[in-house]
HTML snippet that shows the backbone in 3Dmol.js (N, CA, C, O; Angstrom):
<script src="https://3Dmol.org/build/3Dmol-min.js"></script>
<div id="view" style="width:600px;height:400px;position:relative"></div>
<script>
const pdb = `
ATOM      1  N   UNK A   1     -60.052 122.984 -79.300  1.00  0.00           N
ATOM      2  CA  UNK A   1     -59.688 123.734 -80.482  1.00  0.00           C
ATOM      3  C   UNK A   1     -60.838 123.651 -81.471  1.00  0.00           C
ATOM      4  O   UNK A   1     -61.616 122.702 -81.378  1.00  0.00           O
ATOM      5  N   UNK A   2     -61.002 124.561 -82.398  1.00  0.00           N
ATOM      6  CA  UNK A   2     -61.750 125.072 -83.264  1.00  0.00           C
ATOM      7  C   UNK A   2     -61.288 124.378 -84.389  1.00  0.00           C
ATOM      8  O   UNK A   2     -60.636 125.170 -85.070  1.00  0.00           O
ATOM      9  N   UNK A   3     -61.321 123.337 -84.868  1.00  0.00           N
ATOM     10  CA  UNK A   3     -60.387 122.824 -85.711  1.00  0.00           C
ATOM     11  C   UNK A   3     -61.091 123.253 -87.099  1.00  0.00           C
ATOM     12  O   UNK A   3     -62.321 123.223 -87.144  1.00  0.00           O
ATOM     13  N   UNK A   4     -60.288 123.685 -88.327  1.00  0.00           N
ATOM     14  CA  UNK A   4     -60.943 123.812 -89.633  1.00  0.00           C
ATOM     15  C   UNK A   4     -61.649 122.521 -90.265  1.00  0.00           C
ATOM     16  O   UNK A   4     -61.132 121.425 -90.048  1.00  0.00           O
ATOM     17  N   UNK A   5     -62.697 122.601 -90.963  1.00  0.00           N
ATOM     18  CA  UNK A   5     -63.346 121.207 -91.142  1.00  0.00           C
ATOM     19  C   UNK A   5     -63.339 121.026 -92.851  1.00  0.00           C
ATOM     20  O   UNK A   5     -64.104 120.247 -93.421  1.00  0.00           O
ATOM     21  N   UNK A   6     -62.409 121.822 -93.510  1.00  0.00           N
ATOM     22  CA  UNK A   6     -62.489 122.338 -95.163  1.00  0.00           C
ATOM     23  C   UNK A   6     -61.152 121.583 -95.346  1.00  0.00           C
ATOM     24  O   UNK A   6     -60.514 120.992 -94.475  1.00  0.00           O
ATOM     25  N   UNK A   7     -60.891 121.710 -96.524  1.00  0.00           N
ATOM     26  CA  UNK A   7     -59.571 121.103 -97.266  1.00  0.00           C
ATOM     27  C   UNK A   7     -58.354 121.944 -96.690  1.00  0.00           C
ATOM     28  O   UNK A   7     -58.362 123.051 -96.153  1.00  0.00           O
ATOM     29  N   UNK A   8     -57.072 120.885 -97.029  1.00  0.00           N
ATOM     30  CA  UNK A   8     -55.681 121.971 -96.407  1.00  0.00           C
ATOM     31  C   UNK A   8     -55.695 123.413 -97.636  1.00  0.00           C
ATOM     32  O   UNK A   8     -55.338 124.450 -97.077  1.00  0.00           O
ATOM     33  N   UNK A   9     -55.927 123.539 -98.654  1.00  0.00           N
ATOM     34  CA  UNK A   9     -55.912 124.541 -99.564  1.00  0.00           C
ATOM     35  C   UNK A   9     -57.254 125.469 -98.922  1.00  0.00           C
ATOM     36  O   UNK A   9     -57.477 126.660 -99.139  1.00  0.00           O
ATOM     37  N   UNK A  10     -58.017 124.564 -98.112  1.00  0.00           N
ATOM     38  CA  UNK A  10     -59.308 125.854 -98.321  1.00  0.00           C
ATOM     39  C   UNK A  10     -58.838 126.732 -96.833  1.00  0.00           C
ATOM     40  O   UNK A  10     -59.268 127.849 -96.545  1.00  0.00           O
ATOM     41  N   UNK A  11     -57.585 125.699 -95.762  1.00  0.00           N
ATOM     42  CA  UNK A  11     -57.539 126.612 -94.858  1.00  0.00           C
ATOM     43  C   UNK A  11     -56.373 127.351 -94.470  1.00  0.00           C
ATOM     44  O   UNK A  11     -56.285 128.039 -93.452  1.00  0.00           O
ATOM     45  N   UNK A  12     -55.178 127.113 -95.630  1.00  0.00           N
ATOM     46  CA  UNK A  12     -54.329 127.858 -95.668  1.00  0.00           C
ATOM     47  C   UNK A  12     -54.924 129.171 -96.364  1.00  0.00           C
ATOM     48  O   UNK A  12     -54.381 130.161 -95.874  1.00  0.00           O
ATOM     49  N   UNK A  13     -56.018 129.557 -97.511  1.00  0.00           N
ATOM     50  CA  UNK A  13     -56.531 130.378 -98.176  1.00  0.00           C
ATOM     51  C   UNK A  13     -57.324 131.290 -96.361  1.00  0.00           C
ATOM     52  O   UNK A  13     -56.846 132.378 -96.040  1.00  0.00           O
ATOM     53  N   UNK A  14     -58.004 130.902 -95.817  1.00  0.00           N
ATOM     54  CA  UNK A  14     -58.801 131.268 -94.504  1.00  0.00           C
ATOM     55  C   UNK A  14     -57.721 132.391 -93.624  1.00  0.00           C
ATOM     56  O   UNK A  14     -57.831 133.529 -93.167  1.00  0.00           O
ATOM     57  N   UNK A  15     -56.634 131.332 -93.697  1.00  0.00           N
ATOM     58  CA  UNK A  15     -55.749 131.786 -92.800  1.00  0.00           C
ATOM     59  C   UNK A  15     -54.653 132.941 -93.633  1.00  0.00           C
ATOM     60  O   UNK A  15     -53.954 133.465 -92.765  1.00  0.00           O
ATOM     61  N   UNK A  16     -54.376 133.369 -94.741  1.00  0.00           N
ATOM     62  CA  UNK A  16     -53.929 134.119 -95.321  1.00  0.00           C
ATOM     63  C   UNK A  16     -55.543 135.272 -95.635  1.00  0.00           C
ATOM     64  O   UNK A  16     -55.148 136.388 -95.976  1.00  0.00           O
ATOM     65  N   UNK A  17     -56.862 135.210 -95.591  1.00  0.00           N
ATOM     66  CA  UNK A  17     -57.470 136.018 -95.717  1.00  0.00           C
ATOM     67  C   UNK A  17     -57.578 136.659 -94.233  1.00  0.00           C
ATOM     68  O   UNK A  17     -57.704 137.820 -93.844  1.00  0.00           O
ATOM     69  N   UNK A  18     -57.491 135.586 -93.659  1.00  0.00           N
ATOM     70  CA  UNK A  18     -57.559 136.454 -91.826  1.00  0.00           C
ATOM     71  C   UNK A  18     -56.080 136.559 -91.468  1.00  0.00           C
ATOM     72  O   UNK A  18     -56.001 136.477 -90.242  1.00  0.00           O
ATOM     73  N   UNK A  19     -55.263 136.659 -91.840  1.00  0.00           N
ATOM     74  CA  UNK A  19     -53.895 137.666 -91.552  1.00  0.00           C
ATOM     75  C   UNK A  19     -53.468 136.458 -90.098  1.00  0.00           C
ATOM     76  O   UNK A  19     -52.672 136.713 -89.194  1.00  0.00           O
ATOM     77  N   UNK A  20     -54.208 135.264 -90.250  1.00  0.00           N
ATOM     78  CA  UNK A  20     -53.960 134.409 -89.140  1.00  0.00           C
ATOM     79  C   UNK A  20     -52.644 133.263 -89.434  1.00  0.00           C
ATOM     80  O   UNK A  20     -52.234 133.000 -90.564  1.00  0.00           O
ATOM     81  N   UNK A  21     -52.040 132.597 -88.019  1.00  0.00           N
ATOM     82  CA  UNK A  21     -51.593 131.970 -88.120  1.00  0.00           C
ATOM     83  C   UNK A  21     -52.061 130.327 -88.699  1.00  0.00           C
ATOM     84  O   UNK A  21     -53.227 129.968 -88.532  1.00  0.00           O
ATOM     85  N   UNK A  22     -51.350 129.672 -89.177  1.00  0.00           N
ATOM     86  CA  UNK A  22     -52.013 128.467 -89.563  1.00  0.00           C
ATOM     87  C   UNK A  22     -51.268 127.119 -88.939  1.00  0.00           C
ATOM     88  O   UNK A  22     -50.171 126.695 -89.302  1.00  0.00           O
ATOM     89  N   UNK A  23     -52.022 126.615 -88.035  1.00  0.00           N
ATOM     90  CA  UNK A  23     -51.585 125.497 -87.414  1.00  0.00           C
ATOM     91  C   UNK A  23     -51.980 124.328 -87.700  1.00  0.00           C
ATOM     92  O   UNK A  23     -53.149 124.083 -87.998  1.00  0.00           O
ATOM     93  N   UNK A  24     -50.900 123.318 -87.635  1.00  0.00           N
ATOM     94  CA  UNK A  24     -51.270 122.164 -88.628  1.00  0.00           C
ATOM     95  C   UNK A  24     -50.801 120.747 -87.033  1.00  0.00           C
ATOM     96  O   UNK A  24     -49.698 120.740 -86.485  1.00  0.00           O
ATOM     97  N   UNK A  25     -51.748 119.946 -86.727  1.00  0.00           N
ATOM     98  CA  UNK A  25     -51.498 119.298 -85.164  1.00  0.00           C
ATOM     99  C   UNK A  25     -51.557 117.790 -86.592  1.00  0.00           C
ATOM    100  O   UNK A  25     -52.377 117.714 -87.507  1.00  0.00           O
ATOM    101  N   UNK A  26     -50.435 116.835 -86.298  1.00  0.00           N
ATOM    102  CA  UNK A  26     -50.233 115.717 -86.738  1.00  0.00           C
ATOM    103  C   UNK A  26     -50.396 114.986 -85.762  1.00  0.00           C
ATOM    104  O   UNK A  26     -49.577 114.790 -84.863  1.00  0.00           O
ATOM    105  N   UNK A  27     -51.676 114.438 -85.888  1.00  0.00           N
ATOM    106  CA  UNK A  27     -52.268 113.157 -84.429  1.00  0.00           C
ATOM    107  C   UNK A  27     -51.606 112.028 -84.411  1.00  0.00           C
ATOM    108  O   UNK A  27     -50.977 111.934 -85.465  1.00  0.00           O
ATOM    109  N   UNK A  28     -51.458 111.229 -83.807  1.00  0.00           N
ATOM    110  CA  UNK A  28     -50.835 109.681 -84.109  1.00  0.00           C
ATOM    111  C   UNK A  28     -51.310 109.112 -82.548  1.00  0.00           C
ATOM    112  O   UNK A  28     -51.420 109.852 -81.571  1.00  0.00           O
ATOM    113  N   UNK A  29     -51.545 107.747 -82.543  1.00  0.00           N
ATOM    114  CA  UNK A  29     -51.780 107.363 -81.427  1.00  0.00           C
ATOM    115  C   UNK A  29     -50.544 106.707 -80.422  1.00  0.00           C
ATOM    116  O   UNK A  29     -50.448 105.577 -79.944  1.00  0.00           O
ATOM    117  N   UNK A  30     -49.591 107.969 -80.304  1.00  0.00           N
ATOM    118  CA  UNK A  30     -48.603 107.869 -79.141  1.00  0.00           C
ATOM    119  C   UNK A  30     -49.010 108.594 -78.321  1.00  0.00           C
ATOM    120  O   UNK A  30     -49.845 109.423 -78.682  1.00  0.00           O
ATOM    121  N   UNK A  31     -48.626 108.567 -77.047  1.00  0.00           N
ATOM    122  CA  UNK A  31     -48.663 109.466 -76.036  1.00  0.00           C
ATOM    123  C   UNK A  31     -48.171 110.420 -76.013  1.00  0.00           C
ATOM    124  O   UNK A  31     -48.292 110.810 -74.851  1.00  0.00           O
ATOM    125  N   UNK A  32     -47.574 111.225 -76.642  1.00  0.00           N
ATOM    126  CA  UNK A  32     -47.409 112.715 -76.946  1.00  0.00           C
ATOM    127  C   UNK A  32     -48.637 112.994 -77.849  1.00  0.00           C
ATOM    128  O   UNK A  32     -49.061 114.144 -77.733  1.00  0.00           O
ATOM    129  N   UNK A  33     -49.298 112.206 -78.715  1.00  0.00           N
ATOM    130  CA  UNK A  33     -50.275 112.811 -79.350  1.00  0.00           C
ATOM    131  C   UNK A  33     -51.435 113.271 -78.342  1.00  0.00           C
ATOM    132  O   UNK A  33     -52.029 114.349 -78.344  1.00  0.00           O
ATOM    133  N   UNK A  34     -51.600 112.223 -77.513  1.00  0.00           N
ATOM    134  CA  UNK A  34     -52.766 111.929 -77.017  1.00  0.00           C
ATOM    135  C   UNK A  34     -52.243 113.384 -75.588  1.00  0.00           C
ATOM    136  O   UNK A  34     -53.162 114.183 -75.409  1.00  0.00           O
ATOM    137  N   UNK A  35     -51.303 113.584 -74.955  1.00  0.00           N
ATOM    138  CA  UNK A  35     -51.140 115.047 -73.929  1.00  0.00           C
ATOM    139  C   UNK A  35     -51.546 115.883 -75.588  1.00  0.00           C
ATOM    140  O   UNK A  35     -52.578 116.553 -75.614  1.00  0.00           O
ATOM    141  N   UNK A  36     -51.162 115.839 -76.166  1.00  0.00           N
ATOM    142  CA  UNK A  36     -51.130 117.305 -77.181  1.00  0.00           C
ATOM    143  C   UNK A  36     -52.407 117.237 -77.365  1.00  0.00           C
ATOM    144  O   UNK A  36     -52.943 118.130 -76.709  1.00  0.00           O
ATOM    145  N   UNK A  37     -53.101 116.660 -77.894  1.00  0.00           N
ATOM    146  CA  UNK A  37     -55.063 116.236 -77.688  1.00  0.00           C
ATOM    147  C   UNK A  37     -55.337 116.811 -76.500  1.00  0.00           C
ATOM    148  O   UNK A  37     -55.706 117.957 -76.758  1.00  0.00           O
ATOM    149  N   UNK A  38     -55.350 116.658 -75.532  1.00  0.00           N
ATOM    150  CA  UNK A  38     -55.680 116.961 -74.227  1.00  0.00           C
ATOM    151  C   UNK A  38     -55.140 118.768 -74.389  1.00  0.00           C
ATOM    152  O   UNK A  38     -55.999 119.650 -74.361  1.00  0.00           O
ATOM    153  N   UNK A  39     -53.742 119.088 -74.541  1.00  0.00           N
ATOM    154  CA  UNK A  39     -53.737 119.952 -74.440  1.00  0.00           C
ATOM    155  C   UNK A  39     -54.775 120.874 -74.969  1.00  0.00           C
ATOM    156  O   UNK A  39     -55.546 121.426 -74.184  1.00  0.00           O
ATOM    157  N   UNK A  40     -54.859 121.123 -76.552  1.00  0.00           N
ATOM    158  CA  UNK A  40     -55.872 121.827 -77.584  1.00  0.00           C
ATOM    159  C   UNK A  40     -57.079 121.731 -77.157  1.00  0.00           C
ATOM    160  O   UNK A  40     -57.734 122.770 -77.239  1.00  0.00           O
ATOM    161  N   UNK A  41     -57.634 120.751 -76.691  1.00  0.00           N
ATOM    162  CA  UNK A  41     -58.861 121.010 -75.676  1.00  0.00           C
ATOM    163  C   UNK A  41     -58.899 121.617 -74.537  1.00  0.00           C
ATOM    164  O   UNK A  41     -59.975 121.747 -73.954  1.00  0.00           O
ATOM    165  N   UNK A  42     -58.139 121.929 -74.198  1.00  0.00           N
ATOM    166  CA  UNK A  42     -58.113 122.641 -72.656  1.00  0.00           C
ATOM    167  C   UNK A  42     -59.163 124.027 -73.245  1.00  0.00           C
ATOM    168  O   UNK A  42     -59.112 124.453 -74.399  1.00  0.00           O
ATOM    169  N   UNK A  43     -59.974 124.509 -72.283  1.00  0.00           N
ATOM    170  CA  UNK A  43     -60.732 125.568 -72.065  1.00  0.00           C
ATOM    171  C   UNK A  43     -60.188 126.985 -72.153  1.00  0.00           C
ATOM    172  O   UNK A  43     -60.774 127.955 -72.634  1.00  0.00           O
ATOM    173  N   UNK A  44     -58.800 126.946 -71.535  1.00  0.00           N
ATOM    174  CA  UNK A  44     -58.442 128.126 -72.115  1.00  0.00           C
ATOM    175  C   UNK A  44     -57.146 128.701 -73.064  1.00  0.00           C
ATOM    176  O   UNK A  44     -56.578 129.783 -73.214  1.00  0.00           O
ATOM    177  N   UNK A  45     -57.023 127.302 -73.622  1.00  0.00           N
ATOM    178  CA  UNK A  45     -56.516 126.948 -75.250  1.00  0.00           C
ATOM    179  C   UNK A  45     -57.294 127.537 -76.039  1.00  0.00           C
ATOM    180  O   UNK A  45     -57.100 128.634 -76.563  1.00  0.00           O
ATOM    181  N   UNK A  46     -58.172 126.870 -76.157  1.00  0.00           N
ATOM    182  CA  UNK A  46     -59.357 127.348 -76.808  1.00  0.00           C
ATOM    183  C   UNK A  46     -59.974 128.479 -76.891  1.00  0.00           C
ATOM    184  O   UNK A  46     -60.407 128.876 -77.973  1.00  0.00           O
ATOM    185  N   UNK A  47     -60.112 129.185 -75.742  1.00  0.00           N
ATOM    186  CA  UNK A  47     -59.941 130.760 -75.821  1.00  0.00           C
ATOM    187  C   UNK A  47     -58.978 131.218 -76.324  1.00  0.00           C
ATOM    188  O   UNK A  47     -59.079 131.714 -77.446  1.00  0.00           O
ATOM    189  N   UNK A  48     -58.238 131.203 -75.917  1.00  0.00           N
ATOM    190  CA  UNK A  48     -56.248 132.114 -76.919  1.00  0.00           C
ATOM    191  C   UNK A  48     -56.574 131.701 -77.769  1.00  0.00           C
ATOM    192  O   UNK A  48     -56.899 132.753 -78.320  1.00  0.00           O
ATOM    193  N   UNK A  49     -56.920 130.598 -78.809  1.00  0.00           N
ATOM    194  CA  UNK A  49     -56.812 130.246 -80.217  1.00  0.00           C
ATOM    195  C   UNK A  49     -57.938 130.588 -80.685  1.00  0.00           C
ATOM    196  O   UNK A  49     -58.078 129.992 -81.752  1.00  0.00           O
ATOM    197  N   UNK A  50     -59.116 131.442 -80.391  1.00  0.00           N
ATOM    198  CA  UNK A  50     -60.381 131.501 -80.805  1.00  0.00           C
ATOM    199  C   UNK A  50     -60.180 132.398 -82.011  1.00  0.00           C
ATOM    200  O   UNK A  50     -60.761 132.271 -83.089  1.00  0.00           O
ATOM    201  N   UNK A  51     -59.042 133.569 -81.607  1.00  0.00           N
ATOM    202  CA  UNK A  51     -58.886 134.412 -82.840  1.00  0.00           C
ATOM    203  C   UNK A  51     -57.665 134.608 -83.161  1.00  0.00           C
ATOM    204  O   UNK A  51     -56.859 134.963 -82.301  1.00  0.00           O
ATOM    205  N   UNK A  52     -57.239 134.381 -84.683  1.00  0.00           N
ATOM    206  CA  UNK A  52     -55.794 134.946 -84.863  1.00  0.00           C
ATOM    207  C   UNK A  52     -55.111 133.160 -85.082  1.00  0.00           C
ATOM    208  O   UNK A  52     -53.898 133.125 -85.286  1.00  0.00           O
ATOM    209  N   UNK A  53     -55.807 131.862 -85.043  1.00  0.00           N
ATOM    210  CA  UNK A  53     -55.292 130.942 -85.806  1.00  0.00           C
ATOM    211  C   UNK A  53     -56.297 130.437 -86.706  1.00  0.00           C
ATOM    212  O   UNK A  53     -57.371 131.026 -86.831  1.00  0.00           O
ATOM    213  N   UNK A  54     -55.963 129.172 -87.469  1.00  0.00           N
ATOM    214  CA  UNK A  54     -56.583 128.586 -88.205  1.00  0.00           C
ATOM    215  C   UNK A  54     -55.758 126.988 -88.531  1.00  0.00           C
ATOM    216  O   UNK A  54     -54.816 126.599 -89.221  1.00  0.00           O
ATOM    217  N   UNK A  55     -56.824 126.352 -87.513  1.00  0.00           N
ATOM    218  CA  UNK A  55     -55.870 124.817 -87.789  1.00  0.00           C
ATOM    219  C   UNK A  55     -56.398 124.055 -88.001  1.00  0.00           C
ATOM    220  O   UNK A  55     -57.606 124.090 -87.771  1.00  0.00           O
ATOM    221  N   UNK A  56     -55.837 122.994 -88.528  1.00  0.00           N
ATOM    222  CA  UNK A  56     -56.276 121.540 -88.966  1.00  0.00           C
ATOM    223  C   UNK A  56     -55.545 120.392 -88.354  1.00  0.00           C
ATOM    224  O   UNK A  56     -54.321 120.286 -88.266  1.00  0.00           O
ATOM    225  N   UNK A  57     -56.640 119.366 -87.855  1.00  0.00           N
ATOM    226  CA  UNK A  57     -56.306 118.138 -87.289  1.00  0.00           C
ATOM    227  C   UNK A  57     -55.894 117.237 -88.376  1.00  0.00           C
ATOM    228  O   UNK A  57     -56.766 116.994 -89.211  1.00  0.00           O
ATOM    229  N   UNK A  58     -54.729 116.688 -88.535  1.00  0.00           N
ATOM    230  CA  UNK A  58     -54.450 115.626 -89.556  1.00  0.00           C
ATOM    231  C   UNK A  58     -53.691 114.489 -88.734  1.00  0.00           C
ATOM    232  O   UNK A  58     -52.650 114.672 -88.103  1.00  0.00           O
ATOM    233  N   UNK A  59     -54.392 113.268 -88.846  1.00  0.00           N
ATOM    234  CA  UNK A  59     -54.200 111.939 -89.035  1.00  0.00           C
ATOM    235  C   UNK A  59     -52.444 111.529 -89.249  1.00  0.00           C
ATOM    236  O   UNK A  59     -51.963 112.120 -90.216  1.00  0.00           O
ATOM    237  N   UNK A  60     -51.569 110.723 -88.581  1.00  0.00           N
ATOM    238  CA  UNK A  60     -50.662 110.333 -88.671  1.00  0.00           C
ATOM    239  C   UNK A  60     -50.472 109.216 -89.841  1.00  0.00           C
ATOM    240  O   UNK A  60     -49.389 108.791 -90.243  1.00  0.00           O
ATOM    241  N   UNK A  61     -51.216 108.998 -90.104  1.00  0.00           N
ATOM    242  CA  UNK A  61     -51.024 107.490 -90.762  1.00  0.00           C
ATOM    243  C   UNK A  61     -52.369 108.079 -92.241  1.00  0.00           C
ATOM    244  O   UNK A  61     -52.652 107.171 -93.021  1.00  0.00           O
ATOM    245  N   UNK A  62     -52.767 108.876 -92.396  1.00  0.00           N
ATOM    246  CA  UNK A  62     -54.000 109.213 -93.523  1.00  0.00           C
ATOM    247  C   UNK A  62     -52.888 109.748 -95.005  1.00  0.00           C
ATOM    248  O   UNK A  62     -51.809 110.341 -95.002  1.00  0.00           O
ATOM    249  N   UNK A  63     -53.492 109.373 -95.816  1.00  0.00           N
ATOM    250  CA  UNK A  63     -53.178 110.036 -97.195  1.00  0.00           C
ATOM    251  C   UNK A  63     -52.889 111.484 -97.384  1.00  0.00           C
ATOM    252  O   UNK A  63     -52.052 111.953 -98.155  1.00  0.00           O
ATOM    253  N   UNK A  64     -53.810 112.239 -96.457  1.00  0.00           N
ATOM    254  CA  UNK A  64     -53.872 113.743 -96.226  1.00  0.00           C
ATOM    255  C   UNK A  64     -52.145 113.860 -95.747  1.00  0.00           C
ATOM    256  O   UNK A  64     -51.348 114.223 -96.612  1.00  0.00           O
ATOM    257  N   UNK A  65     -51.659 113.544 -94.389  1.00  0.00           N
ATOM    258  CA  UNK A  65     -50.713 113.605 -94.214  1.00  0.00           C
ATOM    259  C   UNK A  65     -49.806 113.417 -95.229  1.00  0.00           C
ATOM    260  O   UNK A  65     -49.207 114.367 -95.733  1.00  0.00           O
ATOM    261  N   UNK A  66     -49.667 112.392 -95.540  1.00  0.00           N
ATOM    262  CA  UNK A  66     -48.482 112.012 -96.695  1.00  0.00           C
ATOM    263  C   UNK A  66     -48.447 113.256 -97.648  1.00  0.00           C
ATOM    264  O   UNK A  66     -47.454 113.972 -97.774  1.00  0.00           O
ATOM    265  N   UNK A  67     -50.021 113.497 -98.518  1.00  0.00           N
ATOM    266  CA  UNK A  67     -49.822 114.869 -99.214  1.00  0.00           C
ATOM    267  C   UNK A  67     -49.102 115.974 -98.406  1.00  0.00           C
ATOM    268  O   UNK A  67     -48.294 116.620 -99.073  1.00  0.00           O
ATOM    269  N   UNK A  68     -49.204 116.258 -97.352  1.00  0.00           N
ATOM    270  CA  UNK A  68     -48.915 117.554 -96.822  1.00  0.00           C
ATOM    271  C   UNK A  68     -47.535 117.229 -96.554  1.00  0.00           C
ATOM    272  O   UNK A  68     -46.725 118.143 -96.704  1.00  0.00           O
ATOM    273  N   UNK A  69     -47.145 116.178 -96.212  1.00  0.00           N
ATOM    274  CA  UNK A  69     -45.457 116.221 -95.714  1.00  0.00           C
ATOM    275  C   UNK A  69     -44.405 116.230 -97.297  1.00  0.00           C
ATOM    276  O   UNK A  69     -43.181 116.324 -97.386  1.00  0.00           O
ATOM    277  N   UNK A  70     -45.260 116.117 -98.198  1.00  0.00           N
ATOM    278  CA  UNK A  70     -44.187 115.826 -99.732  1.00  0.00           C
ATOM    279  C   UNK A  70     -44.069 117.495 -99.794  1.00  0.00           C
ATOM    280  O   UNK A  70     -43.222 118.002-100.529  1.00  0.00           O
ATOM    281  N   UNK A  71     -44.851 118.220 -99.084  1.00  0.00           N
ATOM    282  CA  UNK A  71     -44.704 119.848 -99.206  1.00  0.00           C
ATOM    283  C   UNK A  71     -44.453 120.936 -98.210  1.00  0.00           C
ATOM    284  O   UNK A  71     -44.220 122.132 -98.389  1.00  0.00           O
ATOM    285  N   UNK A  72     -44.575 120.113 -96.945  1.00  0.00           N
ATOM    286  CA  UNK A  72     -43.828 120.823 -95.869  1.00  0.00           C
ATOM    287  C   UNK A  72     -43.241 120.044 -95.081  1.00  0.00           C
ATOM    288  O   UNK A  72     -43.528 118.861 -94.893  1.00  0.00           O
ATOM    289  N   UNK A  73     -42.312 120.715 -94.530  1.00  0.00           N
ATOM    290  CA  UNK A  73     -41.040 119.674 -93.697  1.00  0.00           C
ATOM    291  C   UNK A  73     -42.149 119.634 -91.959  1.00  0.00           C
ATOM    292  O   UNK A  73     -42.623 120.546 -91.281  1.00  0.00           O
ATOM    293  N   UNK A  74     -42.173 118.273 -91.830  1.00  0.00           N
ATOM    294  CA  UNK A  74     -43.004 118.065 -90.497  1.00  0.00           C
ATOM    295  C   UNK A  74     -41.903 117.506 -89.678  1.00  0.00           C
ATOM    296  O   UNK A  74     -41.263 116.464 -89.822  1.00  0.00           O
ATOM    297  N   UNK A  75     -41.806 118.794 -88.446  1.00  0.00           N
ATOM    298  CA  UNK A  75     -40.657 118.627 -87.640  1.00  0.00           C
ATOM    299  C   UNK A  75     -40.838 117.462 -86.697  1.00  0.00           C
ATOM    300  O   UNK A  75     -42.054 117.282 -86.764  1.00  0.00           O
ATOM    301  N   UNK A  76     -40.517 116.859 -86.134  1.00  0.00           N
ATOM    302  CA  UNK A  76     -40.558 115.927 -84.674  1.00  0.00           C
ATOM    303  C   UNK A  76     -40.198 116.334 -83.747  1.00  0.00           C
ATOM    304  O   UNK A  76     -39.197 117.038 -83.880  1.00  0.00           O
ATOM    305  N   UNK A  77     -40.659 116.194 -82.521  1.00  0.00           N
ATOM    306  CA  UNK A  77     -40.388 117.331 -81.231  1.00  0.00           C
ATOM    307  C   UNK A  77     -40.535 116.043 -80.177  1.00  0.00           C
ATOM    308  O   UNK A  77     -41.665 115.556 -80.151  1.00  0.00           O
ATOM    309  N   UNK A  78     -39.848 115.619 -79.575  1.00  0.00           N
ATOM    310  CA  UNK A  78     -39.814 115.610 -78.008  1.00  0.00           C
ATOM    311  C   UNK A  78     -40.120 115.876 -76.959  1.00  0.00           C
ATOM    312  O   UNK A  78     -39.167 116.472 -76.458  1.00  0.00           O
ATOM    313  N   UNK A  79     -41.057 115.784 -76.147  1.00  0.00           N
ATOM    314  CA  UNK A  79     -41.431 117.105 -75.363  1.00  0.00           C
ATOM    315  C   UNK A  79     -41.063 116.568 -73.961  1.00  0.00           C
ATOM    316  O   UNK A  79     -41.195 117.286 -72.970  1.00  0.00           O
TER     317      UNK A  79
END
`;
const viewer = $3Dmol.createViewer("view");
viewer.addModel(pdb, "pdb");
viewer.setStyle({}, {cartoon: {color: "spectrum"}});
viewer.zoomTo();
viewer.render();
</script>
């Protein structure tokens, strides 16, 4: 994945100027993080997502996170 390397404000702004989706991957060092890592790198992930998203890698345990979850509901999934 192409991950955005700017602030969460500079790439929700990116992703509302490119009419793109905005994907937000919450890392943590469980093993669902680490397949979902693996996944977003896959080669032709990375192609499908080349145009038409805009995402950011955020840290499970970082300050960044905490800001972003007091403002969006971060679901938990099972897989």
């Amino acid at each position: 994945m192409l991950w955005f390397q700017g602030s969460i404000p500079e790439a929700i702004g990116a992703a509302k100027r490119r009419s793109s989706v905005f994907v937000v991957f919450v890392a943590g060092d469980d093993e669902q993080s680490t397949q979902m890592s693996e996944s977003w790198e896959n080669e032709e992930v990375i192609q499908a997502a080349s145009d038409g998203i805009v995402a950011i890698k955020v840290d499970s345990k970082s300050e960044t996170c905490l800001q972003f979850s007091q403002i969006c509901i971060l679901p938990v999934r099972n897989i």
